[in-house]
Each structure stands twice: as C-alpha cells, then as structure tokens.
C-alpha positions in Angstrom: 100.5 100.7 83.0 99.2 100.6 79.7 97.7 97.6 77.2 100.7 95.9 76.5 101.5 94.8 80.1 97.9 92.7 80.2 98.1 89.5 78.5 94.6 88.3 77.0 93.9 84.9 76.5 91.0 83.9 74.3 89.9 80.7 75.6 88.8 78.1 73.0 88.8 75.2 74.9 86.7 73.1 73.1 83.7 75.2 71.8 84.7 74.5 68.6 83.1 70.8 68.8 86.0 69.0 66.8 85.5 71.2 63.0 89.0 72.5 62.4 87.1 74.9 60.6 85.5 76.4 63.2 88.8 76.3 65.5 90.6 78.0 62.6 87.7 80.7 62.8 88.4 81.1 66.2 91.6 81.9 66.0 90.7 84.5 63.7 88.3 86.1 65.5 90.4 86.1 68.2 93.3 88.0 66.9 90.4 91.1 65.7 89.4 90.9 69.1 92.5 91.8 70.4 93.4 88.8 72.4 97.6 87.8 72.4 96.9 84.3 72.4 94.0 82.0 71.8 94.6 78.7 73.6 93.0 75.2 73.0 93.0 72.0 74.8 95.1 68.8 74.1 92.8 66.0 75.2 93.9 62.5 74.7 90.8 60.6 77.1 92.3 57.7 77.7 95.2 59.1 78.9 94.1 61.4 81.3 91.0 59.9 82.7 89.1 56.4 83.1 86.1 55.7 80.9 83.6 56.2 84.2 84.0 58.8 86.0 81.4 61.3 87.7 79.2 63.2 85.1 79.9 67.5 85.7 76.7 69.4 86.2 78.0 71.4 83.1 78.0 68.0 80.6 75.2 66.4 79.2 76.9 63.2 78.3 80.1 61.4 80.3 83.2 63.8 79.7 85.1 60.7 78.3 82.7 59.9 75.4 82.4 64.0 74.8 86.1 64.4 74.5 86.8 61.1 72.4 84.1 62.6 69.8 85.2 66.5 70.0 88.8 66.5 70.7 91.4 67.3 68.3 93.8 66.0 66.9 97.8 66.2 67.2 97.8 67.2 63.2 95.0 69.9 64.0 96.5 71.6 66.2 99.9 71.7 64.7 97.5 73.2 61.8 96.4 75.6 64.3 100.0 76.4 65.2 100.6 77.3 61.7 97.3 79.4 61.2 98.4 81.6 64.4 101.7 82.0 63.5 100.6 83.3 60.1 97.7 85.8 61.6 100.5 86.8 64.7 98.7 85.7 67.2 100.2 83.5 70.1 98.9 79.8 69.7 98.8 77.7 73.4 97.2 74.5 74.3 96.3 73.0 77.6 97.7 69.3 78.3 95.5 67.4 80.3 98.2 64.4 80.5 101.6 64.4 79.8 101.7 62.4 76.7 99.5 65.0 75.7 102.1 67.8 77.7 104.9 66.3 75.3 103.1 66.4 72.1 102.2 69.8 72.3 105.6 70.7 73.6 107.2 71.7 70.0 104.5 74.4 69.2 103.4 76.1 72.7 105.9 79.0 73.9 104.7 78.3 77.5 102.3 75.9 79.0 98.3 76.5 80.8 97.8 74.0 83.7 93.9 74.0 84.0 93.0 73.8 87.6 92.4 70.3 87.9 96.2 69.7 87.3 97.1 72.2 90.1 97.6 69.0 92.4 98.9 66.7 90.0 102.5 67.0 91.5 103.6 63.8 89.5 102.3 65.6 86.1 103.2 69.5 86.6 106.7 68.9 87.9 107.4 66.8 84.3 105.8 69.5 82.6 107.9 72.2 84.5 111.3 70.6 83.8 110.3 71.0 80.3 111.8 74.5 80.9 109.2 77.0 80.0 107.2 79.8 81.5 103.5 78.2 82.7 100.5 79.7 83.4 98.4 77.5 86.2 95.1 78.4 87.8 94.1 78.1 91.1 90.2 76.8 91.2 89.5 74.3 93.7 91.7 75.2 96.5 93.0 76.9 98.9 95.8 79.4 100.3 97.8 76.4 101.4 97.8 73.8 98.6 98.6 76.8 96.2 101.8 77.3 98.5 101.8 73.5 98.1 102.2 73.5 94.3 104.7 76.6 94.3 107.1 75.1 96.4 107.6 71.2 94.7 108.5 73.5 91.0 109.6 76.9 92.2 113.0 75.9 91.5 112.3 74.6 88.0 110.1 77.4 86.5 111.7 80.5 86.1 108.4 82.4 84.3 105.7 81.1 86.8 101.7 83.1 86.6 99.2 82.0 88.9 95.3 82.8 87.7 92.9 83.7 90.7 89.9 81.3 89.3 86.6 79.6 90.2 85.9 76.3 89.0 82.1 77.1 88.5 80.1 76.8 85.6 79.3 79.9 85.8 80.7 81.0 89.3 78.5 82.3 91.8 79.4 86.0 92.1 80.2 85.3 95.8 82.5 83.1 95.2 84.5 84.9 92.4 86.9 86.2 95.4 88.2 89.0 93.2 90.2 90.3 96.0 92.2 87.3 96.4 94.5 88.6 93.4 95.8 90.9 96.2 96.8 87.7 98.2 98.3 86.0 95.7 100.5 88.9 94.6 101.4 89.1 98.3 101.8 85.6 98.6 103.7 85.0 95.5 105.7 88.3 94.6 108.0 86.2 92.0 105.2 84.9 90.6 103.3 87.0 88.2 99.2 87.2 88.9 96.1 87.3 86.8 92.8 85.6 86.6 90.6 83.3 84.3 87.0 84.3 84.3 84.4 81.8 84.2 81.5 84.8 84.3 79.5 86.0 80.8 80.2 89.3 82.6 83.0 91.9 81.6 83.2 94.0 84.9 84.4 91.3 86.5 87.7 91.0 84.9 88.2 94.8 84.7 87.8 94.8 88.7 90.8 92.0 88.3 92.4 94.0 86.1 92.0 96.7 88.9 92.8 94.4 91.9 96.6 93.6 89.6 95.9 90.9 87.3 98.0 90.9 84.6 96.9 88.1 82.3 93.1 88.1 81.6 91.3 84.4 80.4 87.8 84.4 79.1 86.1 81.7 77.5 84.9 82.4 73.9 82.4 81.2 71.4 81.4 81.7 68.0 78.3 81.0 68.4 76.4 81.3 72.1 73.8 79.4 71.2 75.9 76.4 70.8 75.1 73.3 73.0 78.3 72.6 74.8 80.0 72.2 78.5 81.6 75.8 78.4 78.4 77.6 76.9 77.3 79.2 79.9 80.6 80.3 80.7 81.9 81.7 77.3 81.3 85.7 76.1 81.6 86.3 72.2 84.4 87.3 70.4 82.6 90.9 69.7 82.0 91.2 73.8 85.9 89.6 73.9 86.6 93.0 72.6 84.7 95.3 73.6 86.8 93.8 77.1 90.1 94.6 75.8 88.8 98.0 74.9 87.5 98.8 78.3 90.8 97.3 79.9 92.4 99.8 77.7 90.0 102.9 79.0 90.2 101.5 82.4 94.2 101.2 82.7 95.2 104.8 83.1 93.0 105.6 86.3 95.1 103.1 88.0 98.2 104.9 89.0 98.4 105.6 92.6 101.1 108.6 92.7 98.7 111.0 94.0 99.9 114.5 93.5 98.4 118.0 91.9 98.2 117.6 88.5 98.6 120.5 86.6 95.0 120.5 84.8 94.0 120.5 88.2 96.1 123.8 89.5 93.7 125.9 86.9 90.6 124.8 89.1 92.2 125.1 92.5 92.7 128.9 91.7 88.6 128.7 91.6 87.5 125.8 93.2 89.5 126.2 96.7 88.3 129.0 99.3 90.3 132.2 100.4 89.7 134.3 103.6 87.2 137.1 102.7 85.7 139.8 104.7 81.8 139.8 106.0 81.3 143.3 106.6 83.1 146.6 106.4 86.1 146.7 108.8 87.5 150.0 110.2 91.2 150.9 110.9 92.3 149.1 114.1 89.3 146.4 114.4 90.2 142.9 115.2 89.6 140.0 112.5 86.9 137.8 114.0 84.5 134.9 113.2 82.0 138.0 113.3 83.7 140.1 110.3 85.4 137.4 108.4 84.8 133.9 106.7 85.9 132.1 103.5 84.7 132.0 99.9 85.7 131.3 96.5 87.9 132.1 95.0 91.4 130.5 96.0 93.7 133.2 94.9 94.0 134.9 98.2 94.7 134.1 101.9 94.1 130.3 101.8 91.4 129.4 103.8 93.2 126.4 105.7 94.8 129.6 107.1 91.9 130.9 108.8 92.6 130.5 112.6 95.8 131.9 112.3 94.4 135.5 111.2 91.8 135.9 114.3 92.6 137.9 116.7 94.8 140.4 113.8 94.3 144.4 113.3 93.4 145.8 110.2 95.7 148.4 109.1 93.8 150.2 107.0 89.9 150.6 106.1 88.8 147.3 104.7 85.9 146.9 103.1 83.1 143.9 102.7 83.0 140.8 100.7 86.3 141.2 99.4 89.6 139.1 99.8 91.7 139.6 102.6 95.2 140.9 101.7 98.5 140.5 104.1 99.1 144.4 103.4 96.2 145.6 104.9 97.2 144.3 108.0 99.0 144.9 110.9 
C-alpha cells in the first residue's frame, strides 16, 4: 500500500463563517497540505430543517439562524468549483436536502452523505440514482441500520465508501470504536471503508489507517481560535499535514507477508544461536547437556537442532567453546 490508495478529505464544512475569501483560502491550504479533496457543505435551512428545532451542545445559537447567516451560496460554491479545479485539487460538497443534492450535482464527482442522512431513505436513494460514487458515514447507529441503508441503494451505487464515525463533538475516545473499521470491511466487502475523525488528535486516524481505512476525513480550520460549531473538532491545515506525512511513514509497516527479508539474513548469521561445546571433549565421549550448549553465532549447527545431537560420539578430539561441526562426529 502506499499514499495514493488513501484518499484525504479536508473537511471545511463551514469553518469558513460565510467569507468566500476565507473558503477560497481553504482550499488552498488544503491542496499544500496534501489533502485530494477539500469538501464543503450545501446548506439551504429551510429546506432541510424547521426553524425550531433542538439547540446541539456544540452551537451557541439555533442551527437554523447559524446556517441562514453562514451558509453559502450556490454561486460560491460553483466559485469554489472553479478555484479547485484550477489548484488540482478535488472540490465535494455535502447536501443536506435534495434541492440542495441537485444543485450541487453539476460540480461534485461523487457525493458525502453526513451521518444524519444515513436514515433518510427517501433523500439518499434520490441522491444515489443520480449515478455517482458516495461516500456516507455511519455516526449515530448501529450494525443493523448500516445494513439497513446498504441494502434500499446497493443496487443503485456502484462506487459505495462507508466512514466508521462518531457523531461527538469531540468524541469520547471510548467511543471512537476504531476497530469497527474491521467490521465494516467484513460486513461490506463491496463497499470500500474509511473513517471521518471528529478528534483534534492525529493517532487516531493513523490507527484507522492501520485498522484499513482507506479514505481519511478531518475537520480543518484556518484559524483554531475561531468561534464556531466544529472548532473543537477541527486540526489545522499545518497538523492536516503533518497527518498525511505520517500516513505516508506509517503505510509501509503494514504489509502482512511475513517472510525473511534479506537485510535480515545478515543478522540471523549473528543474532541466531549455534550448538557449541562447554568443555574439552575426548575421542569417543557422548554429546551431553554437561559438555554442550548453544551460543552466538548462527553459522554453525543450528541450535533448534539441539536435542537431536545428544546422545552422539565425537569422532575426533573436540575442544571447548567452539562450534560444533557434523565432521567431527560420528
């Protein structure tokens, strides 16, 4: 495996409070960081939610009234579109209705389904008939509803990734469930798997990246000092990179073809143990745990060995501490 077959996402969402500026930034940043995409959000409020709904722990003001002031607009993001296409870097957008789903449509080369959508059946089987590759996380449920999801658009999504996520902002370790990945690639084996990381942390994706995740989300921010709902749950585009370098570091320990390698056969010719003598050994004595033992080096009699050459006669005058040789016996 190497760092082409992980697929980073930098994930905007909507730290960018509205500025087009700032989202241009971003998208910047995020190609030097080495991310392949940098996705936004497509939030049309009164489409996808009603003006009163419960306030998240994560918001300091009613979700609705944030997004109608910070959302952007259908012209931004085609501007954004533009901007990425020109920097070569992969531009994708979350639809949180699917207004916004066919808006977006013309400029996104697969779709994100946030979490929240995962059991909007109604809303993800229109989005999957629009015929490309999607990208869905899993927060908020279980085993069972996943399976739920995958089987009402199996049939209409040929390119289909599920992220192993938490929908806490920020998780609590505990409940991070790392090694679920495992499941889900189990689970889902025509399903591609990866996982979108709601931690400031970096070891946590390289131990998904371990586990088998193949696409890698993190929240980013230009600025961590900004006050808004994904703060605490966004890394900087500098720590966005110093992830994609350790990914890189970190991806060619995980082969599991376990064999001798051939830097290793030097040090085996040291390292391993050989059958040696303990003491001076006439003509005609028998081998015994009294007169012989192993030591390094490994270029003699290999010591696994041992038990098989108890009980044999030296043929000759052998003397102590060296290696055993299969001439000087009988």
């Amino acid at each position: 495996m190497n760092l082409q077959d992980i697929f980073f996402i930098a994930e905007a969402c909507d730290n960018h409070l509205g500025d087009l500026d700032k989202a241009i930034r971003m998208c910047e940043m995020a190609k030097e960081a080495g991310a392949n995409a940098v996705k936004f959000q497509h939030h049309l409020p009164d489409e996808e939610m009603l003006p009163d709904i419960p306030m998240s722990s994560n918001f300091d003001k009613p979700l609705y009234d944030f997004l109608k002031q910070n959302s952007l607009s259908l012209d931004e993001h085609k501007k954004l579109n533009s901007v990425c296409r020109d920097i070569d870097i992969e531009y994708m957008c979350t639809p949180f209705s699917w207004r916004a789903a066919e808006e977006i449509n013309p400029l996104v080369k697969r779709f994100k389904i946030g979490s929240g959508e995962l059991r909007d059946l109604p809303f993800i089987t229109r989005v999957a008939q629009l015929n490309k590759p999607m990208i869905m996380s899993t927060g908020m449920c279980d085993l069972i509803e996943i399976h739920h999801t995958y089987n009402a658009i199996k049939g209409l999504v040929k390119d289909l990734t599920f992220l192993n996520c938490t929908s806490e902002y920020p998780p609590v370790l505990e409940d991070m469930n790392l090694g679920f990945i495992k499941t889900l690639k189990a689970e889902f084996p025509n399903c591609s798997v990866g996982h979108s990381d709601h931690t400031q942390l970096i070891e946590t994706s390289l131990l998904a990246v371990a586990f088998g995740a193949k696409t890698i989300e993190k929240h980013v921010t230009l600025d961590p000092t900004i006050n808004c709902p994904d703060k605490d749950v966004s890394i900087t585009f500098e720590k966005f990179g110093q992830l994609v370098d350790q990914i890189q570091n970190l991806l060619p320990t995980l082969n599991s073809n376990k064999k001798i390698n051939q830097r290793e056969e030097q040090i085996r010719s040291w390292a391993y143990r050989s059958i040696v003598t303990t003491q001076d050994i006439n003509k005609g004595e028998t081998l015994s745990l009294d007169n012989i033992w192993t030591k390094r080096p490994g270029t003699g009699i290999p010591a696994y060995k041992f038990n098989e050459y108890i009980g044999k006669k030296a043929r000759v005058d052998i003397f102590s501490n060296t290696l055993l040789r299969e001439d000087q016996l009988e």
